[in-house]
N, C-alpha and C positions, 0 to 999 in steps of 0.2 A: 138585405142580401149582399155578400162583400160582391165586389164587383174584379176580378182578378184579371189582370193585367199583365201584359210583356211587350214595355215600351222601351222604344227607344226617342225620348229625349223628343217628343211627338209636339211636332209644328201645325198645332189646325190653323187654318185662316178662320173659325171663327173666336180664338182665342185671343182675346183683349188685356190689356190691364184693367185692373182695378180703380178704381176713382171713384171722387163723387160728382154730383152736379156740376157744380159751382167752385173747381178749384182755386184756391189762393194762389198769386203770384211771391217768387220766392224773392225774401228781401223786403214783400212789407209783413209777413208775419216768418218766425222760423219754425218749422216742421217738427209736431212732439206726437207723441206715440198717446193714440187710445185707449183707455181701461181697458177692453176686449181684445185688445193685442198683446198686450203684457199677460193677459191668462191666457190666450191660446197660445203666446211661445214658452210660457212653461207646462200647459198641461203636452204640449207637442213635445219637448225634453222630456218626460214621465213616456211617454208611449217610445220614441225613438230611442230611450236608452235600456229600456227593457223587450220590446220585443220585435226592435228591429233584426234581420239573418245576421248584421253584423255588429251587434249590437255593441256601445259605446258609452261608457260615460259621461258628461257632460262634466268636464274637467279643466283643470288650468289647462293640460296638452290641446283639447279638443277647442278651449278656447283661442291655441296661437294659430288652429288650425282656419277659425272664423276669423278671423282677422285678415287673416291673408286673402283668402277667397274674398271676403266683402269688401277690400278697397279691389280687387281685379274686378270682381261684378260691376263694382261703379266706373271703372279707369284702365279695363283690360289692354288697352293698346299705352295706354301708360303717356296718354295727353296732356292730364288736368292737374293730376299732384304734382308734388315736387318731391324730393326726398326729406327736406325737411318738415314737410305736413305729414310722414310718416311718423316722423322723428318724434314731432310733436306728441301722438298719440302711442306712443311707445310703451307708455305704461298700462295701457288698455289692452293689448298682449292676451293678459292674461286674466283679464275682468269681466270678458262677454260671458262667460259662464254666471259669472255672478249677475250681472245683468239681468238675464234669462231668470234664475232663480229667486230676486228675491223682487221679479216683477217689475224690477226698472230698466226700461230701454232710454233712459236719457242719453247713453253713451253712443250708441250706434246711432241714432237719429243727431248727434251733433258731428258724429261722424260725415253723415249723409250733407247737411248742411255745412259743411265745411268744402263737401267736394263740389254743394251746390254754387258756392262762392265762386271759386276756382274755376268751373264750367263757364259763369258768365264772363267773369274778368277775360278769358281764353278768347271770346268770341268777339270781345269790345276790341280786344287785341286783333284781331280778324281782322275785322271791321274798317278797323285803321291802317293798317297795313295797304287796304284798298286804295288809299290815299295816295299811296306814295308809288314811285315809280320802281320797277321790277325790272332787273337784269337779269334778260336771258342769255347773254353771249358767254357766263360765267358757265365755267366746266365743275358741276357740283350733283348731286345726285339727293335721295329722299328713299328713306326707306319706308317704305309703306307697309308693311307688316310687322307692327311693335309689341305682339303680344310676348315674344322672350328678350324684350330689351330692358336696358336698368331705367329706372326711373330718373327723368331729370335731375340734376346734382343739386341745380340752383336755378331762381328766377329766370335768368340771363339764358341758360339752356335751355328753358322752357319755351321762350320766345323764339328762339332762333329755330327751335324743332315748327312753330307755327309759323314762321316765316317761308319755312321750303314745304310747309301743307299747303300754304297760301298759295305761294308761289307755284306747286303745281296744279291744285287747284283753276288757276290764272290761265296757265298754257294749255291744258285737257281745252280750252274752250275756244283760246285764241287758234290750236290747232286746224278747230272745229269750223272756221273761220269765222268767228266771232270778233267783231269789232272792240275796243280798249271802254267804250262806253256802255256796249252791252254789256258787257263782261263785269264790270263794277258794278252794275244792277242788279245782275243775276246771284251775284258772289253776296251782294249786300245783305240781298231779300233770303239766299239762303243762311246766311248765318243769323239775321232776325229770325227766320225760323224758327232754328234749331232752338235758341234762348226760350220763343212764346212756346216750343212744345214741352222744354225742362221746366215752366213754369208751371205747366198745368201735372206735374208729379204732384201726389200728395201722398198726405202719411200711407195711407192703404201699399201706394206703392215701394214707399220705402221699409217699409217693414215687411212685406214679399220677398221685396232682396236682401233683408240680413236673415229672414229664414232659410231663405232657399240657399245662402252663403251654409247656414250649420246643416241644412241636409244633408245638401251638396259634398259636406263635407267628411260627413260618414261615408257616404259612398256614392257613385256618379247618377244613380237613379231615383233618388229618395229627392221628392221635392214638395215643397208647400203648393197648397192651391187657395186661395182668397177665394170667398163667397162665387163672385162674378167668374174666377177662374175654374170653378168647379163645374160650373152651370155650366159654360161654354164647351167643357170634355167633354160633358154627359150629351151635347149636343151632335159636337164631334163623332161621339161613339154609337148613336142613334139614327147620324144623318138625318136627323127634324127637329125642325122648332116652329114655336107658331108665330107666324109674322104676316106681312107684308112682303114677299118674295123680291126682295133691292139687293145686291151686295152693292156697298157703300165704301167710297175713301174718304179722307180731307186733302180739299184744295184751297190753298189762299184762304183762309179761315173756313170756308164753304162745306157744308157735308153733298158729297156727290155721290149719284149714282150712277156705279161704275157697270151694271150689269142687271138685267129685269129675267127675273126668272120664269122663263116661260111656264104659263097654265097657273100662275100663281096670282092673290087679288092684284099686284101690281101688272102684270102680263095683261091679265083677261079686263083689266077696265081700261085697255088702252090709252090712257092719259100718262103714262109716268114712261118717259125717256129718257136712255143712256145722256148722261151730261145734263141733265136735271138738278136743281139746287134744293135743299128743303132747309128752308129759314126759319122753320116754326113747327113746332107738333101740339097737337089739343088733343083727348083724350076724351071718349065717348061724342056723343052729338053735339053737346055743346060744352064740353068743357073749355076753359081760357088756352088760347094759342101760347103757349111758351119759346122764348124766342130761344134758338139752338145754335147761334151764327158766335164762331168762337170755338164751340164747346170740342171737349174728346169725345171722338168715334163710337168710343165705348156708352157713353152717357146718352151721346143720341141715340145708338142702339138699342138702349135700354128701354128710353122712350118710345119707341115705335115697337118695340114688341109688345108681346100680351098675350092673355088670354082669348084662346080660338071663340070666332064666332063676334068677338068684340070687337067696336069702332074706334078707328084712327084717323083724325085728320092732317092734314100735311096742308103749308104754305109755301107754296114750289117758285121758286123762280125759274123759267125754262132755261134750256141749255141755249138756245138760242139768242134769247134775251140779253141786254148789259143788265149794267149794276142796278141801272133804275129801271128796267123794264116793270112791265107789271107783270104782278103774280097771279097764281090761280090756285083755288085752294080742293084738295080734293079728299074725298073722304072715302075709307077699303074699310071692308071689314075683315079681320083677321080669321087666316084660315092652318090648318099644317101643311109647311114646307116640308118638300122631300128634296135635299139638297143631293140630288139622282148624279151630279160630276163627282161626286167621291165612291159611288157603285161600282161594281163588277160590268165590265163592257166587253162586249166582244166583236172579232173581227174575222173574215175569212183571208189570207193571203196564198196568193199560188202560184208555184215558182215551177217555171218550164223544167224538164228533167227527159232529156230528147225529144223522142216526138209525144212524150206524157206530161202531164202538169199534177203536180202535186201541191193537195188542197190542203192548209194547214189553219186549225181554228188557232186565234191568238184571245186569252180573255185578261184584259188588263185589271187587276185589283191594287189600289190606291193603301186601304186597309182592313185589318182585320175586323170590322165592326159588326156590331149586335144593340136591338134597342133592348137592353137589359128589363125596364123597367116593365114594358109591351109583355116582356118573355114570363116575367113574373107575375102580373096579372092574370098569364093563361090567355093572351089573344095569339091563337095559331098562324095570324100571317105577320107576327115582329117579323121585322127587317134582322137580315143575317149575311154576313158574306158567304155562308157556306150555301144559305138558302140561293141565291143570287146566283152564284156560281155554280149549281146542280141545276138549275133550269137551263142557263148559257149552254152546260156539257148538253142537254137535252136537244135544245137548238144543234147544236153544231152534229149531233149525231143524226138528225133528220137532212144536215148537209152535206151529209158524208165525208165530212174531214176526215185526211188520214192520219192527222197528230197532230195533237194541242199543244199549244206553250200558255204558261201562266204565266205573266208577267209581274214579278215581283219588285222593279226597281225602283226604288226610291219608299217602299212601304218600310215603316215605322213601327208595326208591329199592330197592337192590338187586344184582343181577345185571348187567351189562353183557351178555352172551348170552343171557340174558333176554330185556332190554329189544327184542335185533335179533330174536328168535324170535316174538315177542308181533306185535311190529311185520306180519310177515313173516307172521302168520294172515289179514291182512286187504288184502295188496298181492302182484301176482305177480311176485315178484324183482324187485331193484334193490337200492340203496345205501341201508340206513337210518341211519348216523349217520359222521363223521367224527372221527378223534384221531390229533392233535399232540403228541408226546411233548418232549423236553426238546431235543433235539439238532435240532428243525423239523422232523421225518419225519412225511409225513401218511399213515395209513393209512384206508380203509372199509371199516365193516364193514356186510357183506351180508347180505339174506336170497336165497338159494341154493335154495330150493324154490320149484316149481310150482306153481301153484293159489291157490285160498282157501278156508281153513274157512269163513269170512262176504264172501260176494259181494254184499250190498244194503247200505242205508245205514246209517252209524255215529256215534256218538258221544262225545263223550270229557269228563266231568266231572273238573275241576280245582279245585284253591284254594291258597294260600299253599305249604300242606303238603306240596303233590308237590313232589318235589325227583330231582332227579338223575337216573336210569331213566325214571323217571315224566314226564320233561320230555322226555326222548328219542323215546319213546313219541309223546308227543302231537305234539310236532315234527314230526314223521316223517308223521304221520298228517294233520296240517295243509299240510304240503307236498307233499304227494300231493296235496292235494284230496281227498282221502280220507273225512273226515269230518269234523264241526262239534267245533270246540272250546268245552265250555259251562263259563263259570264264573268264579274272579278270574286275576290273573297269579300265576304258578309262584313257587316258590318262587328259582329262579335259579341255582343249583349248576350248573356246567358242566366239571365237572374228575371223573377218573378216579381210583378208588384202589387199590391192590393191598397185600394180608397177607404181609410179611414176617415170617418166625419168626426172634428174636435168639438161639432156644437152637442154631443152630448152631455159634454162637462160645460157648457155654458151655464150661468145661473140666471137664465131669465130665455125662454122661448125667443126671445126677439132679436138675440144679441145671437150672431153670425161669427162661426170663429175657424168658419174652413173645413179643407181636409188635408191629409198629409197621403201623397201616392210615396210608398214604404216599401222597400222591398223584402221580401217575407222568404223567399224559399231560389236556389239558387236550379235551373234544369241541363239534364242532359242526354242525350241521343239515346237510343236505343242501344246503339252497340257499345254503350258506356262511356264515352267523347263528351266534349261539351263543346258549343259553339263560343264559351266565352275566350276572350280574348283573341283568340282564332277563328273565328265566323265558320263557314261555308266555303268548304274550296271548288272549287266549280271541277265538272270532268271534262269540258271543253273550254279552256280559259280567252277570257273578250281582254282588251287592252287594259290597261288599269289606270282608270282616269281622277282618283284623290290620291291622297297623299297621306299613308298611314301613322305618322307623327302629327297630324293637324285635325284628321277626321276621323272615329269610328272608336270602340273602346280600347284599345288599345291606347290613345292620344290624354287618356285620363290618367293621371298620376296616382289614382287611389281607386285604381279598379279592381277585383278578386281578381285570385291567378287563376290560370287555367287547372285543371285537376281532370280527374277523372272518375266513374264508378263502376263495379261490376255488368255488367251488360244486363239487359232484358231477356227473357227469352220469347224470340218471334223466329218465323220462317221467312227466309226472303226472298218476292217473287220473282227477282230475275236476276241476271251476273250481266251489267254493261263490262265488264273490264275488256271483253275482249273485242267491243264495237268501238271502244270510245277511238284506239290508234288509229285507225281507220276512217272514221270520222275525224280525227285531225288531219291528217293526212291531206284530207280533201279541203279542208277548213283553210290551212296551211298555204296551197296550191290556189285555191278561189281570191283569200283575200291580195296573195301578192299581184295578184295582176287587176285588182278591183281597184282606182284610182279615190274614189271617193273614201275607202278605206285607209290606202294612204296617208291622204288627206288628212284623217284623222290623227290617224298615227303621229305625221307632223303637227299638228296643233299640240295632242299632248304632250308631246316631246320640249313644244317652244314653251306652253305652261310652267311646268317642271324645270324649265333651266329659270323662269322669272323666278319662279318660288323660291328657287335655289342661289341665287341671285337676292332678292330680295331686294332690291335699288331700282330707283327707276331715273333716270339722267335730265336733270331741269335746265339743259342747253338746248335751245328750240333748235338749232340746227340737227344737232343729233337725233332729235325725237323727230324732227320731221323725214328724217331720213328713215327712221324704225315704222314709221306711217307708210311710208310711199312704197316701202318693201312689205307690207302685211296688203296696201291696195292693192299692189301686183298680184299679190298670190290668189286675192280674191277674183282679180278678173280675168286670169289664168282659168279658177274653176269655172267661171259664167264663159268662158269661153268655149271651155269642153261643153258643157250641155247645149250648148248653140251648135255645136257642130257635130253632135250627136240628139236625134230627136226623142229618143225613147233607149236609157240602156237595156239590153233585152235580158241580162240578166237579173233585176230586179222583179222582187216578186210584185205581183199585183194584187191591190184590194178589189176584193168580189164585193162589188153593189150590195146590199141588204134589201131586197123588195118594198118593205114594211119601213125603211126608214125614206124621211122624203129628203134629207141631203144625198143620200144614195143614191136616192133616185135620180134625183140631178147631175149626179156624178156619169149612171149610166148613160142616160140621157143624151150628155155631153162630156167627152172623156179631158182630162187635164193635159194642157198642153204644156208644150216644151216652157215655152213664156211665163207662164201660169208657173211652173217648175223652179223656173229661173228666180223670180219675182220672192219663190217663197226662201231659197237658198240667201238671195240679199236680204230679208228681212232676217234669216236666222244667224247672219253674219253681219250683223250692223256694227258702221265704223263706229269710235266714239266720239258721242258726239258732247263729251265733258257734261251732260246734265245729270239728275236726279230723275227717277219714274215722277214725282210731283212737279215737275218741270217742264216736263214736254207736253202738247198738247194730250186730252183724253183718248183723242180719236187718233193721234198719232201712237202712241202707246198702245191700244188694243189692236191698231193694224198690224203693229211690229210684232206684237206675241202671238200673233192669230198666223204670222208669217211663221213665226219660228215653231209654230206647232204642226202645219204643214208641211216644214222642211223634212227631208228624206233622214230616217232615223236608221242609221246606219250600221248599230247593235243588234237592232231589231231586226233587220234585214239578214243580217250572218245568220244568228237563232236560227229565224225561220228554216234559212237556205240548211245549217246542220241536221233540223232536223227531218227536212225534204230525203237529205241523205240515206238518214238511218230509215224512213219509208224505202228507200229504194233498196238499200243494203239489208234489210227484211225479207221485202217481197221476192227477191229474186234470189237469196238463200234460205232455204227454208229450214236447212240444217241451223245453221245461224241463228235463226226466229226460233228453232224451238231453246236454244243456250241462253238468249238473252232474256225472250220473255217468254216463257215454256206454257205459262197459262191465258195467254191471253184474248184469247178466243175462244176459253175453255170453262172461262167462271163466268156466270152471268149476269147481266147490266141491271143489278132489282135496286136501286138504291132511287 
């Protein structure tokens, strides 16, 4: 079954590298490429030059295109080469094509080990540098964003550019008020790091990035996926795997457990604790303990999953314990994970409106996801964002919400039958998106049921971050007249992509050779627009917090152009054009006197001149001075909420009966302090380290803070769409212009 797709460039956490057990350290052996790589990147060249949308030869041109792209995959900020190791490889230009075809990757993998040289030398150089003594009274600056800078000239510039990394590196800590002996510890241990983490690359991974270098370079969505990478989507896209319920990091060689997934065999056997080590994993009852201490994330992971119903045993060193404590070994048997944080969630907020409150459902969706495999089987309860989110509307309508916001920001896309399903809860049948495939065939795709789960008015929060599904969606929902679009412009993805598996040209069942996510067919709106390159423009626009040269399609050098196609034919259920002024109006008037919004405003405003800027000043007097002005403003804000105990115009979350942190909430309501506490965690100074750095338990406090802290997008949204509830209700002339049927078609969905 293809698996069809509209990703945008989709970041799961549970997406790994590739590897194997036991990787080689780089330097005592050099890195050469698999028999089963050399066939899957040329059977991958046969599919990609023939029936990708934009399909490509695989040419001398295509090959100066790989080249480029795979020394930036390796050396994007342009740290490790030199311009003369460009130099060097100058006549390779034009050979990666051949390479690919006649099944020799010797070039690209010496490639790879060339930059792996360069890597370590860089870090020895670090290293060293720690030695020696560092002038900060010197007026000299570092630019810390080198992805459009020229490549080092020579040796000489090479070092000097790591001398002001080092060197700022140095001050971020000493800032921090770190002593000159921590700080060479800290600096030491992190660049050993970064060395034992390049040492555990291996071939798998570098042949990942010279394919993803030639997908990449057909066009910005087309990318390879290795065995393990493939696995990890399908999981992404399922929300389940069968495990042991841990999410895991590495610390100091250790694999930790960062998180126990409640109700899962880790949870429910109460022995396994956040900050848990596991030294060893054995495999059924008594399989041999194999020792894991070292290993990649990915290989332990590997280890501890399995097949449901089967046994795992773990040799844990507690979180409490030192180095020599004793361990304890314990043995789950694996069960299915429902990884339930990447679901549809809902929430109730309700924002004073004189002497009325107005109840607005909010249901947060992360992604478009579907357990594809589940669907295909024929089991009625696969997991579905649409399924997910038609219960929530059912929920919220037995709360009497008077208007929903979806929450779109930051989703990545997804599903394509998703996208038309989601659509299709809130409009009675019609056309919700069009695609163009490679050959000009236009097809639509429909929503095919009756009714609506949600018949009154909607909302659709956006930002940079929606991409692809998630642009469909809101499209769809804006050309209807459907509902308000609140927020910045989309992300801009307008292209389709479908999972191709290359192990069916493998010559042997056993030999793993991937998939290629391809993209196949380009879509566009209903009213014949496309969301590419131009996203989603919101009808009530929020601050604009990236930066459309750095993030979003747009910032891709080889992305399609915009165009357009004949329109669909649909009806459309309502006309916002004449709400939306008026709803700004009030949007307009609310936020200039809303301090916290402010606020915001000034942070993105100080972003934007760094970006724009692009330096950062390595005279500690200077930086300390750019410190003491950024603490000011911070305790300017902890000020204001001291001296305000509740703002009364923030909305309020409504308790959930059924949920027991809610309950708690009601219970005992959040106080000012409580308030405060989460604003400093969501504003934490720098404190120069890395997340692998700080303690476990200081790091989840921090993000547990800043999840807490007051979302201040979210709050506008709502308060906009409080509005149009009350600019409804009380014009009725009005409610029938905007949305004429909405209390007239009935809720059968």
């Amino acid at each position: 079954m293809k698996k069809h797709m509209l990703l945008f460039a989709l970041v799961l956490s549970a997406s790994l590298p590739v590897g194997a057990a036991l990787p080689e350290k780089a330097g005592d052996t050099q890195l050469k490429p698999l028999p089963q790589q050399t066939q899957a990147a040329l059977w991958a060249s046969r599919v990609l030059s023939r029936y990708h949308y934009k399909a490509t030869p695989l040419d001398d041109a295509m090959s100066e295109k790989i080249f480029d792209r795979y020394f930036k995959s390796l050396d994007g900020e342009k740290l490790f080469f030199v311009q003369s190791d460009l130099d060097q490889y100058a006549g390779a230009r034009t050979q990666l094509d051949d390479a690919i075809q006649n099944e020799n990757l010797t070039l690209p993998f010496a490639i790879y080990n060339s930059y792996q040289q360069r890597f370590t030398e860089r870090m020895n150089y670090a290293r060293e540098l720690l030695k020696t003594k560092l002038d900060f009274a010197v007026d000299e600056s570092y630019q810390y964003d080198r992805e459009k800078a020229e490549w080092p000239k020579t040796e000489a510039d090479a070092r000097e550019l790591w001398r002001k990394r080092v060197k700022n590196d140095w001050l971020r800590l000493k800032l921090a008020g770190k002593d000159d002996k921590s700080i060479r510890e800290t600096l030491d241990k992190r660049y050993e790091n970064y060395i034992t983490r390049a040492r555990k690359l291996n071939n798998e991974d570098v042949f990942s990035i010279f394919m993803n270098a030639y997908a990449m370079s057909i066009e910005p969505h087309t990318n390879y996926l290795g065995p393990r990478e493939s696995e990890s989507f399908d999981i992404a896209m399922r929300l389940s795997l069968e495990g042991i319920g841990c999410v895991l990091q590495t610390r100091d060689e250790y694999t930790v457990v960062r998180e126990v997934v409640p109700g899962s065999p880790a949870g429910m056997s109460g022995k396994i604790k956040v900050g848990d080590r596991f030294l060893a994993v054995g495999q059924g009852e008594s399989g041999p303990l194999v020792d894991v201490m070292g290993w990649r994330i990915d290989d332990v992971v590997e280890k501890i999953r399995g097949a449901k119903d089967s046994t795992v045993r773990l040799d844990i060193l507690p979180a409490d314990a030192g180095p020599d404590g004793k361990h304890m070994l314990v043995s789950l048997v694996r069960k299915k994970i429902s990884m339930e944080e990447q679901s549809a969630k809902k929430s109730i907020l309700e924002v004073k409106d004189g002497l009325s409150k107005r109840r607005i459902g909010v249901i947060s969706l992360p992604t478009f996801y579907q357990d594809f495999e589940a669907k295909r089987r024929g089991d009625h309860e696969f997991k579905s964002a649409t399924r997910d989110v038609a219960r929530l509307l059912g929920e919220l309508k037995k709360d009497k919400v008077d208007n929903v916001l979806i929450d779109l920001r930051n989703n990545g896309g997804g599903s394509l039958n998703e996208a038309v399903e989601l659509t299709g809860l809130f409009i009675d049948k019609g056309p919700v998106v069009q695609q163009r495939n490679a050959e000009g065939k236009i097809e639509v795709e429909s929503d095919t049921n009756p009714g609506l789960a949600w018949d009154g008015p909607v909302g659709v929060l956006i930002n940079r971050g929606s991409a692809s599904a998630s642009e469909i969606f809101a499209a769809a929902i804006q050309d209807y007249g459907r509902g308000l679009i609140i927020g910045e412009p989309s992300f801009g993805k307008g292209t389709v992509q479908t999972l191709i598996s290359l192990d069916r040209f493998a010559t042997s069942d056993k030999v793993k050779l991937g998939e290629l996510k391809m993209t196949i067919a380009q879509f566009f709106r209903i009213n014949g627009g496309t969301t590419q390159l131009r996203g989603v423009t919101p009808d009530v626009k929020l601050p604009t917090m990236s930066d459309a040269d750095t993030f979003g399609e747009s910032s891709y050098d080889n992305a399609l152009p915009w165009t357009s196609i004949k329109p669909a034919v649909y009806i459309p259920a309502g006309d916002l054009k004449e709400i939306v002024p008026l709803l700004d109006k009030k949007h307009d008037a609310r936020v200039a006197k809303d301090k916290d919004f402010q606020y915001l405003l000034e942070d993105i405003a100080q972003v934007k001149k760094q970006r724009k800027d692009n330096l950062i000043s390595l005279n500690e007097t200077a930086r300390r001075k750019e410190r003491d002005t950024q603490e000011a403003r911070a305790k300017l804000r902890e000020a204001r909420l001291t001296s305000t105990v509740v703002n009364e115009d923030d909305p309020v979350l409504v308790p959930d009966p059924k949920d027991a942190l809610n309950k708690a909430i009601s219970a005992k309501p959040a106080t000012t302090k409580a308030k405060i506490a989460a604003v400093k965690g969501a504003i934490r100074t720098d404190d120069g380290l890395q997340a692998d750095e700080r303690s476990l338990t200081a790091e989840l406090d921090a993000e547990k803070a800043a999840k807490n802290a007051k979302d201040v997008l979210l709050n506008e949204a709502v308060h906009v769409l409080a509005d149009e509830v009350t600019l409804l209700k009380t014009d009725t002339r009005l409610a029938s212009r905007v949305l004429p049927y909405a209390a007239e078609v009935p809720a059968g969905k």
